[in-house]
N, C-alpha and C positions, 0 to 999 in steps of 0.2 A: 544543375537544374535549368530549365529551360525556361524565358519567359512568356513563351507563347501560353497564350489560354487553352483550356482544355475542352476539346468540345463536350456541350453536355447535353446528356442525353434526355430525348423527348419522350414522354410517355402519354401515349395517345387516350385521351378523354372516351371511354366507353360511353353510350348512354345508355340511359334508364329505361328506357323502349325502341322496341326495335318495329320500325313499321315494317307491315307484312304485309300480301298482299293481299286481298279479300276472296272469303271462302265463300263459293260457292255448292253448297252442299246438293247431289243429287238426289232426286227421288226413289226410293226405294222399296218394293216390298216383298216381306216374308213373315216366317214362325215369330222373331224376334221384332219387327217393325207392329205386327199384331199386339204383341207383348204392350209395347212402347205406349202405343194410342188406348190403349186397353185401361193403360193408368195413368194415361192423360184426361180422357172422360171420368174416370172415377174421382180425380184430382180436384178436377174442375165441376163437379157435377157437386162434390161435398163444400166445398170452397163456394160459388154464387148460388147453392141450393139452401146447406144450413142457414144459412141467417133469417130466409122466408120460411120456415117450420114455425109453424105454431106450437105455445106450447102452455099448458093449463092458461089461457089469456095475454101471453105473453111472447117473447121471441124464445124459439129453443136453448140458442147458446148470443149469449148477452156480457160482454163485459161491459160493466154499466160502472164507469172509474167516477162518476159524478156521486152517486150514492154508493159507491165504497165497498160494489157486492157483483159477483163473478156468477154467473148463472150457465149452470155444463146439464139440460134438461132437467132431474128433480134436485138436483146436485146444487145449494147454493154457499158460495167460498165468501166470506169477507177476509179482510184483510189479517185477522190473526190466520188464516190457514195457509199461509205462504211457506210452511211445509211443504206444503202438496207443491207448491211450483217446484220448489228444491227437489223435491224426490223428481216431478216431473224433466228435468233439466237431465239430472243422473241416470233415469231411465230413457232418456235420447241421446244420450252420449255412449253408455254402455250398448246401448242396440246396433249405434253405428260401428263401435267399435266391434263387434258380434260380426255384424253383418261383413265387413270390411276383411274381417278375419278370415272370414269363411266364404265369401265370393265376390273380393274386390269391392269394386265401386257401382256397386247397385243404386243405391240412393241416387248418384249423379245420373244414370243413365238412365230411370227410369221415372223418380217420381219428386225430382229437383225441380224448384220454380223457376229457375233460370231454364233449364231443359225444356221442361214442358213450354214454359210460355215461348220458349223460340223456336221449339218443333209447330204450334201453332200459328206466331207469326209467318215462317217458313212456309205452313199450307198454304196461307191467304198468299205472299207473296208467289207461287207457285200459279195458283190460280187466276192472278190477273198478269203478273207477266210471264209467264211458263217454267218451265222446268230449265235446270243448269244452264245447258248451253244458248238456251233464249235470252234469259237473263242475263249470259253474260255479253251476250250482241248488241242486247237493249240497252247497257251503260257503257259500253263501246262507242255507240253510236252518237251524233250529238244527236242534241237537242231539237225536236219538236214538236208537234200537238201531240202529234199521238205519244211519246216519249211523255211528253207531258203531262196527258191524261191518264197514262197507266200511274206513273209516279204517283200523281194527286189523289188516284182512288186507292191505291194501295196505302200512301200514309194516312189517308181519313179514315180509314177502315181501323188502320194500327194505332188511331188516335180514341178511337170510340170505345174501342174493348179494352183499351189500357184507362180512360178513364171511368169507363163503366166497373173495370177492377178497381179501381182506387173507389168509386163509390160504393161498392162491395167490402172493400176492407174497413174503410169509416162505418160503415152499417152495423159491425159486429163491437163497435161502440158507442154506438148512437139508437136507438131501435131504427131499423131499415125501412118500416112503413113511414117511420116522422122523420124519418130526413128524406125519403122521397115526395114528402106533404113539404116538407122546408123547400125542397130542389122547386117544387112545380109555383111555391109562391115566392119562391127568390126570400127566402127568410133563414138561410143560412147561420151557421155562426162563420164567423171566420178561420176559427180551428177546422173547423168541419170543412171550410174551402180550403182551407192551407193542406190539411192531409190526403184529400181525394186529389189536388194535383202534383202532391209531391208524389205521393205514390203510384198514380198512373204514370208522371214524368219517369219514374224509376223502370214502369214497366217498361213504357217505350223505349225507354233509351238501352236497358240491357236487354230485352228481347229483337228489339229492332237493330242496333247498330253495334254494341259492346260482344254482343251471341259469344265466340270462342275465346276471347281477350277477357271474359271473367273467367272461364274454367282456366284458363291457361296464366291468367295475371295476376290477378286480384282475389279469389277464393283461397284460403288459407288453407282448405281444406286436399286440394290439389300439393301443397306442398308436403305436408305429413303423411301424406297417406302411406310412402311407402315403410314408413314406422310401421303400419301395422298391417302388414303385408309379409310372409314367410316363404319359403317354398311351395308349400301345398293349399296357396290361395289361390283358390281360382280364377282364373284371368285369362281375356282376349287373349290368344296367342297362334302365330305364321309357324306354322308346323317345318322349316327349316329343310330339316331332312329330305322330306317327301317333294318339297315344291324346290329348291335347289338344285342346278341350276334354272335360271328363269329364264324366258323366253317364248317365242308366237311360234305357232305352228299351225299345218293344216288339220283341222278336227276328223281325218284320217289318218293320219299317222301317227308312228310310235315311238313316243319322246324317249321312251330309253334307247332306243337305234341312233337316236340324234344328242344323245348324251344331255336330255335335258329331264327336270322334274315337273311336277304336274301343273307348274303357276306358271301361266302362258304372259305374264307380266302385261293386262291387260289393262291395270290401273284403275280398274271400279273400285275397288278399295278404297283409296284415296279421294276417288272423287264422292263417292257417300259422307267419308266422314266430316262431321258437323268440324273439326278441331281442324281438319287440314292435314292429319298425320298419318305419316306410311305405317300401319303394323304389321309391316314385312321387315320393318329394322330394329323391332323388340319392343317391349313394354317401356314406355313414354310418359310421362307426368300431366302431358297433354290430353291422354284417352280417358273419357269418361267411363269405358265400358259399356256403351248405348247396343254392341252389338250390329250394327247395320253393315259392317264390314263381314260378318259372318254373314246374313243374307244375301247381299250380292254376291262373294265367294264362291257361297252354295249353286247360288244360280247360274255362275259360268262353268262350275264344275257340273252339272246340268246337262247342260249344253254340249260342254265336250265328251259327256261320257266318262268322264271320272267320278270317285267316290267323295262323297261331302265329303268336309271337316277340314280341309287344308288351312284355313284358319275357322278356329271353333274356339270355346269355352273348355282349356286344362290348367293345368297346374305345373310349374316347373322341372318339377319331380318326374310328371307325369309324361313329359317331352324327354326328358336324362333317362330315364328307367322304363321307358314304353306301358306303364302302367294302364289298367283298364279301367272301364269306370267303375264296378265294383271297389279298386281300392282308394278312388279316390275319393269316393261318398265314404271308404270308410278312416283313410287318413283325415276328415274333413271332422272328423271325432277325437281332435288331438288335445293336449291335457289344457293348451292354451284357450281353444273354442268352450270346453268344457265347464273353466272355472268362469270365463264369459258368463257362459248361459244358467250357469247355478247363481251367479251374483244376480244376474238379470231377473230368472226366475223366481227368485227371493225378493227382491225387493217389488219387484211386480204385485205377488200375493201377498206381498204385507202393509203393501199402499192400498190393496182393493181391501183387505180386512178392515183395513181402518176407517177407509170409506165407509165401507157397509154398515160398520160399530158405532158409526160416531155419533154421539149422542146428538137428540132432536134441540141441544142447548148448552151456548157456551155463556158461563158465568164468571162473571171479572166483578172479585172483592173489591170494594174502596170504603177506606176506615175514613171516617169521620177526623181530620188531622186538629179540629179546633179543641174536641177534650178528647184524650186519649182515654179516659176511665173518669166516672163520678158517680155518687151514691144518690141511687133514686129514691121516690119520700116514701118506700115503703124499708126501706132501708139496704136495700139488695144493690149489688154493685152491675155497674150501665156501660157498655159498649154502642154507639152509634155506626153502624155501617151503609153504608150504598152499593146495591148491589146492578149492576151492569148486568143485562140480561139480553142475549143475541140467540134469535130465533137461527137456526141450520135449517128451516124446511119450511115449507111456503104453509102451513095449514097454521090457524090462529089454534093457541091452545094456552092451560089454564094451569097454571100449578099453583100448589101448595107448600110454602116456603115452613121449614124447622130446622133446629139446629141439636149438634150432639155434640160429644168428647169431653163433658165436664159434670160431674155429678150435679144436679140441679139446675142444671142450664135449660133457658126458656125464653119465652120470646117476651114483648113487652105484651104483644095485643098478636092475635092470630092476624097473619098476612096470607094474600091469597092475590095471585098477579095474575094477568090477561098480557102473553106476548103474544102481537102479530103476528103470521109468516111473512119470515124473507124479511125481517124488521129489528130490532132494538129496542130495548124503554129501562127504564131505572126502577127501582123503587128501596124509599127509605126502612132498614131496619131499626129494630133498636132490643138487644141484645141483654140479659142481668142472669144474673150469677147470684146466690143467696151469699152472705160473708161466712156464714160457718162452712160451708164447702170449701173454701178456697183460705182458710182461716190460716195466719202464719206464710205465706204464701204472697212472693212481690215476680212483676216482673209479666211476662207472657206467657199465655196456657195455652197448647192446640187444641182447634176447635172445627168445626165443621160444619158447612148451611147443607142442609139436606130437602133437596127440592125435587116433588113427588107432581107427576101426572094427573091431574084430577080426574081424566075420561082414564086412564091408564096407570093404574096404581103401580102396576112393574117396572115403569119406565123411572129410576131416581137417578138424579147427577146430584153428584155429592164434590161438596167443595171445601177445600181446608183453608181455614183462617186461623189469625191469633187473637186472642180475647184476653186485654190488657190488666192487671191487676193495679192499685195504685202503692 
C-alpha cells in the first residue's frame, strides 16, 4: 500500500438559482393575443368593478371578518357555513384539474393574476419605453435624463395601479366607500395600511420584476402539471415534421428543392414568448400556454405564403397519428375528462341546491348546563334552553317558536322572536313535560323546537334537541 494520499474528489456546489438573462417579450397580435386581453378586461373589470356595486344599501360582495358574515349579493355566509368554502376549494381544484386535462394550461395563460397583471404592466412599459428592441437599447444604454425620465414614469405608473389594487383588495374587507372616506381623512387603521402595501408591494414586484421566474420558480403549479397531462391533452405544439429542417429563404422559393421545411427559423417565437422558451424543442414546464407563439407563427406563415398551424394547439396523439380535429374534440371525451366533469357537475348542482334550500335560519340549541331538569310548581317537569338564532337573509322576520317528539310537551309561556336580517339574537326557552307522560322514564328523550314563519306559515326549520329527564 502506498502512503501517498488519495486525491479526493470535488463535487461542484450546484446553485439554487440560475440567473438568466432578462426577457424581453415582444409585442404581438392576433386570434389568440385578442383572446388574451379579452380576459384580461373581464378580470379586471370584475376585480376593481364588484366591490363598487351597490347592493340593497350596501356593498355587493363584502367580506366583512369584523362582524363574522360573508356577503356574495343576497347570499349572506357566517361562519358555521364554511362548508361552502370547502365545497368551494373542491370545485376549483377539480375545474383546474378538468381543464388542465383537457386543454393544458389555460388558467396560466389566460386568466392568472400573475399573467394578466404582467401582460398589463408589459403594456404600460411598452408604451413609455417602446417595444422589444427599444427597450432593450434603453437599458443598454447608460444613464441619463431621458433614460431617466422614462424609468421614473414607467415605475410611478407601476406604483399607482399596484397600490390602487392593493386598495382594491382591502376594499372587499373593509366597505370601499369608508376606506376611501378613511384614505381622504388619513384615518386609516393600520391593518388596512399594512394590507394595501403589502399587496400592491406583491403586485409590483411579481408583475414588474419576478414576471417569468414565478411561472418558471416559484408556482407549484408549474411543477405538477405534467401529472395531469396525457397524450390527448391539448397543448402548444412545433409541428416537427412539416417545419424540419429549419432555415431562411427567399419568399420565392421552394423549400423542398432546397431540402428544407416550412420554419424559416426566424425566431419570433421566441421573442414573443413572455417565459423566454423555444417551442420548437417540445413541450417545457416553462410555457404557460399563452399562445402568442402561434400568433406570430401564423403571421410569418402569412407572409410567406405557407399554411397556418406550423405551431398551433394539438395533442400528442395528434402529431404521432396525423389526427384531425374531429378526433380530437372527440378523444378529448376520454373516460379520465369524463369522471372529471360528472364529479365537477355533481358537486356543482348540489352546492347550488343547497344554496337555494337553505333555510332563511340557522338555529344553534344551548341547554341551560346550571339545572339539567327540575319540577316546576305546577308540577310538570322543566327544561331551560337558549336558543341561538342567525338570520341567512337580510329581510327582519318574526317567528314563532314550539316544540314536538314527546307526548305532552309544551312550552312554558308562548314565545314569538323578531330576528334581524343579516343578524343574530338569543332568546330564553323554557321547556315541561307533564310526569305521567315520561312516567318510569330516566335519562334523555328526543325532542325538537319547531320554528314557524309568522308572515310565512310554510317556511319551518325544525330542530332536534334532548329534553332531560331527572
Amino acid at each position: 500500500m502506498s502512503d501517498q494520499p488519495q486525491p479526493q474528489r470535488v463535487i461542484p456546489i450546484q446553485p439554487l438559482f440560475k440567473a438568466e438573462p432578462k426577457v424581453y417579450p415582444r409585442s404581438i397580435q392576433g386570434f389568440f393575443q385578442r383572446w388574451r386581453w379579452g380576459f384580461v378586461a373581464l378580470t379586471q373589470l370584475i376585480f376593481y368593478g364588484l366591490c363598487w356595486l351597490p347592493w340593497h344599501g350596501r356593498q355587493a360582495v363584502l367580506f366583512d371578518l369584523e362582524a363574522r358574515r360573508f356577503y356574495l349579493f343576497d347570499l349572506v355566509l357566517w361562519p358555521q357555513d364554511t362548508i361552502y368554502l370547502a365545497l368551494l376549494l373542491v370545485l376549483s381544484a377539480l375545474a383546474l384539474f378538468l381543464f388542465t386535462a383537457v386543454a393544458g394550461r389555460l388558467w396560466c395563460g389566460y386568466t392568472c393574476p400573475q399573467t394578466v397583471y404582467t401582460e398589463i404592466f408589459l403594456w404600460i412599459e411598452k408604451q413609455i419605453e417602446g417595444d422589444r428592441q427599444q427597450r432593450m437599447k434603453l437599458d443598454a444604454a447608460p444613464m441619463s435624463a431621458a433614460k431617466f425620465g422614462r424609468k421614473t414614469a414607467k415605475h410611478t405608473i407601476w406604483l399607482v395601479l399596484s397600490l390602487w389594487t392593493g386598495f382594491t383588495f382591502v376594499g372587499y374587507f373593509t366597505p370601499i366607500q369608508d376606506l376611501g372616506h378613511e384614505a381622504l381623512t388619513v384615518s386609516m387603521t393600520g391593518a388596512e395600511i399594512f394590507w394595501i402595501l403589502f399587496y400592491g408591494a406583491a403586485t409590483y414586484g411579481n408583475a414588474g420584476f419576478l414576471r417569468e421566474q414565478m411561472c418558471k420558480y416559484i408556482c407549484p403549479y408549474a411543477r405538477f402539471q405534467f401529472v395531469m397531462f396525457d397524450s390527448d391533452t391539448l397543448i402548444i405544439t412545433y409541428d416537427e415534421q412539416r417545419g424540419d429542417p429549419r432555415g431562411s429563404r427567399s419568399k420565392k422559393a421552394d423549400p423542398r428543392q432546397q431540402g428544407l421545411g416550412d420554419c424559416v427559423d426566424c425566431g419570433i417565437c421566441v421573442q414573443v414568448c413572455p417565459t423566454g422558451i423555444d417551442i420548437r424543442n417540445g413541450l417545457q414546464v416553462e410555457c404557460i400556454g399563452c399562445a402568442a407563439c402561434i400568433d406570430a407563427c401564423d403571421q410569418v406563415m402569412d407572409k410567406m405564403s405557407y399554411p397556418r398551424g406550423l405551431i398551433r394547439y394539438s395533442t400528442e396523439n395528434a402529431l404521432k397519428e396525423g389526427l384531425v380535429r374531429k378526433d380530437i374534440v372527440r378523444r378529448a371525451f376520454r373516460p379520465r375528462t369524463l369522471i372529471y366533469s360528472a364529479v365537477f357537475l355533481t358537486l356543482t348542482v348540489a352546492t347550488g341546491w343547497s344554496l337555494l334550500t337553505r333555510p332563511p335560519l340557522k338555529v344553534d340549541v344551548v341547554r341551560d348546563r346550571g339545572v339539567m331538569a327540575r319540577e316546576a310548581d305546577d308540577g310538570s317537569i322543566e327544561n331551560v334552553f337558549q336558543l341561538q338564532l342567525i338570520s341567512t337573509s337580510e329581510t327582519e322576520r318574526s317567528y314563532t317558536v314550539g316544540v314536538a317528539g314527546i307526548d305532552g310537551i309544551r312550552l312554558a309561556a308562548p314565545v314569538q322572536v323578531k330576528v334581524p336580517g343579516a343578524a343574530s339574537t338569543a332568546v330564553t326557552v323554557t321547556v315541561r313535560v307533564a310526569p305521567e307522560a315520561v312516567e318510569n322514564q330516566h335519562g334523555s328523550k328526543p325532542m325538537h323546537f319547531v320554528l314557524t314563519d309568522s308572515a310565512a306559515p310554510d317556511v319551518r326549520i325544525d330542530e332536534p334537541a334532548k329534553f332531560w329527564l331527572p
